[in-house]
TORKOL-4160 file (C-alpha; in steps of 0.2 Angstrom, whole numbers, padded with zeros to 4 digits, m for minus):
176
<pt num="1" X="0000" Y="0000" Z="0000"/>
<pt num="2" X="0014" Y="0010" Z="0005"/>
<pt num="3" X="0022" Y="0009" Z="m0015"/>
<pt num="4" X="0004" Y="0015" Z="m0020"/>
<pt num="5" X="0004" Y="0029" Z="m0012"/>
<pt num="6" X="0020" Y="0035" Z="m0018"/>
<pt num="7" X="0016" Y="0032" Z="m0032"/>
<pt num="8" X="0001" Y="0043" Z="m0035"/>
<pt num="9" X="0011" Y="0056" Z="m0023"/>
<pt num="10" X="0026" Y="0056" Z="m0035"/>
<pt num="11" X="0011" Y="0058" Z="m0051"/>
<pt num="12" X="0001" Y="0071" Z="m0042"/>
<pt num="13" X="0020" Y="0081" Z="m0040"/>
<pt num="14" X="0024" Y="0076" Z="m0058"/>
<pt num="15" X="0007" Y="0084" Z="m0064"/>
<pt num="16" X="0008" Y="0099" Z="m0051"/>
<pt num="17" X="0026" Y="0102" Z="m0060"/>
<pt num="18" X="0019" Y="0102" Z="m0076"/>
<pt num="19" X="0006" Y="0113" Z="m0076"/>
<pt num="20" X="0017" Y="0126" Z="m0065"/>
<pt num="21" X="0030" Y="0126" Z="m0080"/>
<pt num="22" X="0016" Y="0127" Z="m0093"/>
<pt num="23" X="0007" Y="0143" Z="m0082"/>
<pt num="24" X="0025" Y="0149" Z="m0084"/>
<pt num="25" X="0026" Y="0148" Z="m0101"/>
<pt num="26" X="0011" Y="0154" Z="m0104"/>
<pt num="27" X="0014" Y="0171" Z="m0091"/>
<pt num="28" X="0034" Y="0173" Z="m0100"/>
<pt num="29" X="0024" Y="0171" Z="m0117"/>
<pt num="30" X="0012" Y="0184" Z="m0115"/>
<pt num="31" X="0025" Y="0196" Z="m0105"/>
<pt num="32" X="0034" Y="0195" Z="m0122"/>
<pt num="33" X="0021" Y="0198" Z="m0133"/>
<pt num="34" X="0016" Y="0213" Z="m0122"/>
<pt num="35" X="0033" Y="0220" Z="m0123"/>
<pt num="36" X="0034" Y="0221" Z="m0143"/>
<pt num="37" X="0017" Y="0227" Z="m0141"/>
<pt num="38" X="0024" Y="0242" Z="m0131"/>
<pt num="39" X="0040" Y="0243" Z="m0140"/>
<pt num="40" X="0028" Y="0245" Z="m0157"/>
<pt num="41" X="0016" Y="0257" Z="m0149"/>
<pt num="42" X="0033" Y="0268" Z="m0143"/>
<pt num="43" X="0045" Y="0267" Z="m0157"/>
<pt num="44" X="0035" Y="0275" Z="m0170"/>
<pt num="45" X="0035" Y="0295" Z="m0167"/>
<pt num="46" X="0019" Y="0303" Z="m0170"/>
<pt num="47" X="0017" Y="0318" Z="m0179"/>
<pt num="48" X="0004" Y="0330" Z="m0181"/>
<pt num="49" X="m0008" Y="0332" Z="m0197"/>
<pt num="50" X="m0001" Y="0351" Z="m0202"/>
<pt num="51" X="m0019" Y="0363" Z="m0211"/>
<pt num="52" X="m0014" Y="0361" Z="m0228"/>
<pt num="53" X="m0028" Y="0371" Z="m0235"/>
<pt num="54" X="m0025" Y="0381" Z="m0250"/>
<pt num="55" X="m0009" Y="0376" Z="m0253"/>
<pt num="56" X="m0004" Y="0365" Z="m0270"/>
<pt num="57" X="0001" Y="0346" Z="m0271"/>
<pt num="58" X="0018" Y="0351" Z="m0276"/>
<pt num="59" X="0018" Y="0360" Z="m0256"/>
<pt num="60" X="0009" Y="0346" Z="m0248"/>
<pt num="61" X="0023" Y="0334" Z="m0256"/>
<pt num="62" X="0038" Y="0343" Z="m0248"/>
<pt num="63" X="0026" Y="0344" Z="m0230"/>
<pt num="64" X="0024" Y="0326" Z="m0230"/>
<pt num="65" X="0042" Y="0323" Z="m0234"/>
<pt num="66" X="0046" Y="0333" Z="m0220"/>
<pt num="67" X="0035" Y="0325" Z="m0208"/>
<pt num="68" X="0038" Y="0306" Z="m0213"/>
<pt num="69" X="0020" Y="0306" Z="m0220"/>
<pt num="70" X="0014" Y="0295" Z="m0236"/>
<pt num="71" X="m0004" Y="0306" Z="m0245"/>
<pt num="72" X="m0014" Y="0300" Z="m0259"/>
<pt num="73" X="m0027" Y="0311" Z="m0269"/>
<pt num="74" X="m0042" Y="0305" Z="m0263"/>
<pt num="75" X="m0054" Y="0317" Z="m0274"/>
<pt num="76" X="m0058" Y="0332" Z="m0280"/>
<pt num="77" X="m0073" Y="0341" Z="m0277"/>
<pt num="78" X="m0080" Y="0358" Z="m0283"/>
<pt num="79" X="m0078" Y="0372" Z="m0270"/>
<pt num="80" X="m0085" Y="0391" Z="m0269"/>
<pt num="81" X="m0071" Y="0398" Z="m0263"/>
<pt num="82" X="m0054" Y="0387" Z="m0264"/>
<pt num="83" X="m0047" Y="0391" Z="m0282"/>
<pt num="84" X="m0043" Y="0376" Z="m0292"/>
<pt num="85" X="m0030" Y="0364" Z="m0289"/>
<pt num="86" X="m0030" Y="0370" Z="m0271"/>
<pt num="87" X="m0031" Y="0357" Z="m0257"/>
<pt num="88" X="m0049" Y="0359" Z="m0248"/>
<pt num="89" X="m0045" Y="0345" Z="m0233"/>
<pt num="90" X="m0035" Y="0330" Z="m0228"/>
<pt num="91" X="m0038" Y="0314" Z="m0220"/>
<pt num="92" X="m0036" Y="0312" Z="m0207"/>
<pt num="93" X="m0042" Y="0330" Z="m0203"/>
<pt num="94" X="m0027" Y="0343" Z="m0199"/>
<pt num="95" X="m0022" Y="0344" Z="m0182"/>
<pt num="96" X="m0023" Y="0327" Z="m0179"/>
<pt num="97" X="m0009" Y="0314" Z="m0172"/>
<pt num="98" X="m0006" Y="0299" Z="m0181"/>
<pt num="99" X="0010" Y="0288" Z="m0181"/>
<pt num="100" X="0025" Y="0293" Z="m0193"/>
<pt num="101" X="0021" Y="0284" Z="m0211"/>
<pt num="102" X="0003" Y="0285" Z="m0210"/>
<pt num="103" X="m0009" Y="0287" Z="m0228"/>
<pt num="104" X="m0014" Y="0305" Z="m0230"/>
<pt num="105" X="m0027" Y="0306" Z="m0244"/>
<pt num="106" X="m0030" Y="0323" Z="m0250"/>
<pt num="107" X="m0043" Y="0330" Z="m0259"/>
<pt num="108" X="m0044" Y="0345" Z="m0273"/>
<pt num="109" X="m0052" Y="0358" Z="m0277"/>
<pt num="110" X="m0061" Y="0360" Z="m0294"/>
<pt num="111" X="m0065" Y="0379" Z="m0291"/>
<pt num="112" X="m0082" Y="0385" Z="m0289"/>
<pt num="113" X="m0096" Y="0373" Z="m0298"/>
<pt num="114" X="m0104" Y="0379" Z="m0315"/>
<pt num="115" X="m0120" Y="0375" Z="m0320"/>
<pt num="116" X="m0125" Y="0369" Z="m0338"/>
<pt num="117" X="m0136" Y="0381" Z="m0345"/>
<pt num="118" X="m0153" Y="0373" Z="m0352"/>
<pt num="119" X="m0162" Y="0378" Z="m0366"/>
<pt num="120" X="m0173" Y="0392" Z="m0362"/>
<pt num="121" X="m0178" Y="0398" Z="m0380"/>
<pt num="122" X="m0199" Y="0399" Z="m0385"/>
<pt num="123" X="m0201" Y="0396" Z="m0366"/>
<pt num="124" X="m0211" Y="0409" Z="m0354"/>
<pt num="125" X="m0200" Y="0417" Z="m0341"/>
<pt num="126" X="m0209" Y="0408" Z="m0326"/>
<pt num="127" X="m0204" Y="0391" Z="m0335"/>
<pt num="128" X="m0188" Y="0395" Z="m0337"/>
<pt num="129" X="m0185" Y="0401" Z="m0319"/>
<pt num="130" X="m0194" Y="0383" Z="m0313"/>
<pt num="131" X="m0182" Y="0373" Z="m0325"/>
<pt num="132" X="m0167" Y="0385" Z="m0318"/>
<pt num="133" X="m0173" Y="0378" Z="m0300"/>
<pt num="134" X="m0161" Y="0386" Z="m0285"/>
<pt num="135" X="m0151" Y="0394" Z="m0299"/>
<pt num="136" X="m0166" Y="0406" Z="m0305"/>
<pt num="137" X="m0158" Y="0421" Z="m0298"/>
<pt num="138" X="m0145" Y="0421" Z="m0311"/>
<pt num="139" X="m0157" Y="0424" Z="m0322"/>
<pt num="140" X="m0159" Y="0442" Z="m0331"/>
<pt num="141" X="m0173" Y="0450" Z="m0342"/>
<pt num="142" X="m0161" Y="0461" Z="m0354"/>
<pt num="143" X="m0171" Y="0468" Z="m0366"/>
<pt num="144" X="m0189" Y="0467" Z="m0375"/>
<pt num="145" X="m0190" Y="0460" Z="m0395"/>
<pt num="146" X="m0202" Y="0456" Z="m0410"/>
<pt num="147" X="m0204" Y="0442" Z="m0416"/>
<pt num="148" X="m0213" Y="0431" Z="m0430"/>
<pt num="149" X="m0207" Y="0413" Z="m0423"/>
<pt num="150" X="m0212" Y="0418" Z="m0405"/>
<pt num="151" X="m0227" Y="0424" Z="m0395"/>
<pt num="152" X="m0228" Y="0438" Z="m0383"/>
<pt num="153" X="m0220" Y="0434" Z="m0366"/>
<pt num="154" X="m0209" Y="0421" Z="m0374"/>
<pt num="155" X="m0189" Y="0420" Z="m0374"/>
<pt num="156" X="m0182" Y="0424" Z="m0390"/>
<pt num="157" X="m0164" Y="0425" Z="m0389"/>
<pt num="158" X="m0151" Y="0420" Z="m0373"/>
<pt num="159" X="m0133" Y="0422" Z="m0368"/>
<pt num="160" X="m0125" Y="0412" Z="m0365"/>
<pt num="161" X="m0132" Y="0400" Z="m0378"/>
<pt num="162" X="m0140" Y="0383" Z="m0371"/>
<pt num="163" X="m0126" Y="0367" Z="m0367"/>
<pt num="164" X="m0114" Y="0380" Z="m0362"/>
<pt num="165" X="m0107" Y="0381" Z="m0346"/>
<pt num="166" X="m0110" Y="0397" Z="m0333"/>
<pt num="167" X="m0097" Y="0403" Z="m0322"/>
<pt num="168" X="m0102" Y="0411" Z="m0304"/>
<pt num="169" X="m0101" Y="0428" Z="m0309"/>
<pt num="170" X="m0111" Y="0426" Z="m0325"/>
<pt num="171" X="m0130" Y="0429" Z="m0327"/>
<pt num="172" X="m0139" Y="0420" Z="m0340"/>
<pt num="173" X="m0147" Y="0437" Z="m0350"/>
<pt num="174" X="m0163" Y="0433" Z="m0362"/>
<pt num="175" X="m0173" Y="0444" Z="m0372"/>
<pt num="176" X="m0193" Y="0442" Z="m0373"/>
């Protein structure tokens, strides 16, 4: 009896041992990982997203060069006041911290938006202001004409002529 219980004391201390070293191995494994967790999270510098509005591609490159950031055009997009070519916003926004090497996309202006003029020629002046939509204030009786082809109260004439494109300052001028 006395062999048997040794026996199952020395196993009970075998398996005690073994799962001690396997707990340690577990614990060292995961003390490691944690430390080229940290290492990673404090090797990279940060940097900080600098306003890059207004400024060209051309200047954005030599920014990002300096600050050890990649950037992408990620669009561009019509604006009413940044003139073409200008940067409108970045992201990640400016002002930002992000970690050294990080994607910057960018996105360009296309200058202000210009509207396609329709067709406004043998229509009345309140059917051309409801086709205009939003836009009807750019639209500017000029002057009063006869003619053969038209009735009364109908739009003879326009400048600029129809599948042209407007400019923000331009009215579209008709004659009646």
């Amino acid at each position: 009896i006395e062999t048997s219980l040794e026996s199952f004391s020395k196993k009970k201390r075998q398996g005690v041992i073994k799962s001690i070293t396997f707990l340690s191995f577990i614990v060292t494994g995961m003390a490691f990982i944690y430390m080229l967790y940290m290492n990673y999270l404090t090797e990279i510098p940060s940097v900080v997203i600098p306003d890059l509005t207004q400024k060209t591609s051309d200047e954005a490159e030599q920014i990002f060069e300096k600050l050890d950031l990649d950037y992408d055009i990620g669009g561009e997009f019509f604006h009413p006041t940044i003139e073409k070519g200008l940067i409108i916003s970045t992201k990640p926004r400016a002002g930002r911290e992000v970690k050294a090497n990080r994607l910057v996309k960018v996105f360009i202006s296309k200058g202000e938006a210009q509207l396609l003029v329709p067709d406004l020629v043998g229509r009345t002046v309140e059917e051309s202001k409801k086709l205009l939509g939003e836009s009807h204030d750019l639209f500017v009786v000029g002057d009063q004409a006869y003619s053969k082809e038209y009735q009364s109260g109908y739009i003879i004439s326009q400048t600029p002529t129809s599948n042209s494109f407007l400019a923000a300052s331009q009215n579209i001028e008709v004659v009646i």
